[in-house]
N, C-alpha and C positions, 0 to 999 in steps of 0.2 A: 080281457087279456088275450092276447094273436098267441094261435096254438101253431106250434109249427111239427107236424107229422111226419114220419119216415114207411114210404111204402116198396117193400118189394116186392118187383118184377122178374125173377129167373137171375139173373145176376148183376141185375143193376139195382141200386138202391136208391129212391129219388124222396130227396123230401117237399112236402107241402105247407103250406101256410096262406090260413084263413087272412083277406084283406076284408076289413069294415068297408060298408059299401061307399063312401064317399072317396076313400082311398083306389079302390078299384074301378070306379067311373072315373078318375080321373087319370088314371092310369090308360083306361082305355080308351078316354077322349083326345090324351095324344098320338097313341097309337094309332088312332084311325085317321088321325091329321097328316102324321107321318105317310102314314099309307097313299092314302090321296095326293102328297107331293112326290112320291113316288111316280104314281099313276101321270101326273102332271110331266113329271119328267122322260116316263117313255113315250108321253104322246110327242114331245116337244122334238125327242130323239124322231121319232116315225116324221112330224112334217120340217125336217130339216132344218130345224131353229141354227140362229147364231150359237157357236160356241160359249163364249161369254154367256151368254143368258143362262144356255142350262148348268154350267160352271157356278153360277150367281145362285140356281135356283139347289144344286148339289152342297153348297156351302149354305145354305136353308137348312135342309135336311140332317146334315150334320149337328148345327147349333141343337135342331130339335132334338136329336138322338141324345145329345149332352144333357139335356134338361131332362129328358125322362129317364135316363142313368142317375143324374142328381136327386131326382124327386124319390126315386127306390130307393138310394143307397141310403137317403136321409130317414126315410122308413124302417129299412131296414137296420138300422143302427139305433132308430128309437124304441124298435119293438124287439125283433130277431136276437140282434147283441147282448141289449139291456136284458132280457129275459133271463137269455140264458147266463150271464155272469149273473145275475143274482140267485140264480139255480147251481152254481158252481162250477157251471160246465166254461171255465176259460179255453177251451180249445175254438170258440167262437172268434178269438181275438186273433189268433193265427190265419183262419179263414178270411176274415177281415183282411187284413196283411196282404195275404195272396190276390184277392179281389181286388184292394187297391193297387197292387201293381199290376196287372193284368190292364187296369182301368187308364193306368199312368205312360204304356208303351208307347 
């Protein structure tokens, strides 16, 4: 069961939550992909690529960002959510709410 913990900092409150390791390599196997197209694209910027290309290669980066939003939320709503509505705590689903419109702008 993903434990998700409340730590505070002086006056911020930040919670965490354990990912199983197969969820968390693969979370950070896009993250580092992302990263590298990153990497890719200031170099392209430094040796004065065609527009279009790095446009091409910027709308890459996007799709990616969308898939690893996807792949969390989908976690997050099979563990996080579910958890805690079965714990009683519906103010998850408000959270939820906020996140997807934040997600939808």
């Amino acid at each position: 069961m993903e434990t998700e913990k409340n730590c505070c900092n002086g006056d911020c409150c930040l919670k965490h939550k354990h990912r199983e390791d197969k969820e968390y390599r693969d979370l950070i196997h896009r993250l580092n992909r992302i990263e590298g197209q990153v990497r890719g694209i200031r170099s392209m910027v430094e040796e004065e690529r065609y527009c279009v290309d790095i446009i091409t290669q910027v709308s890459a980066i996007s799709s990616a960002l969308n898939a690893f939003n996807k792949a969390l939320l989908s976690q997050h709503i099979k563990t996080c959510v579910a958890d805690n509505i079965r714990n009683g705590n519906d103010e998850v689903v408000d959270e939820l709410c906020e996140t997807l419109k934040k997600l939808m702008k």
